[in-house]
Phi, psi and omega in degrees: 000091187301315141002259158341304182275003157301285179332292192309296190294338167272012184247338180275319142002261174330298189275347166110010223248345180316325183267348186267348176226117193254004148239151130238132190289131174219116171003284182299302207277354181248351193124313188264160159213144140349139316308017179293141211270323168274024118300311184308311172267003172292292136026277171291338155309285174308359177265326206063031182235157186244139198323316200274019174246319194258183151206135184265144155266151197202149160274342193218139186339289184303263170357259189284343167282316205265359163267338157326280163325334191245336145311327170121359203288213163235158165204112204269116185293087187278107177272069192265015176254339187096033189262152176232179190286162153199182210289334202242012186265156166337120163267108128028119135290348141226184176203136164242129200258315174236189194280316150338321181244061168239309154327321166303298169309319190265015187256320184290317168302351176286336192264010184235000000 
């Protein structure tokens, strides 16, 4: 659905984020939506990369954390609406309120 990856590639645009991600993946155009474990390796497939190399970024807990994570990936929460944890929601491997400390999270997330 070339739309859609319009769409996908103009929201990367917007945010500044287009040379740093040179594929996307979009629900509508492949099948799956999050958390299905087979978006997540579709993903990783068009990357040439392997889950326990990688980390997704996400906005939301249910979905993108806990399918990341359950995929093999790491997964740094961007919480940029102001949500919070609880005991029984998808935990995190970071967390970021904007895109900026996001280099900072994954220089931590290497070292550990």
């Amino acid at each position: 659905d070339l739309g859609v990856r319009h769409a996908a590639g103009s929201k990367l645009d917007h945010l500044g984020l287009r040379a740093y991600i040179p594929h996307v993946t979009v629900s509508r155009a492949v099948g799956w939506e999050k958390p299905d474990l087979r978006i997540f390796d579709h993903a990783l497939k068009l990357a040439a990369a392997r889950p326990e190399t990688t980390v997704f970024v996400g906005d939301r807990l249910d979905v993108d954390v806990h399918g990341a994570q359950a995929a093999g990936m790491r997964a740094v929460w961007f919480n940029h609406w102001g949500g919070r944890l609880t005991p029984g929601s998808p935990q995190p491997d970071g967390i970021v309120t904007r895109f900026a400390d996001l280099p900072q999270v994954l220089a931590e997330l290497g070292q550990s």
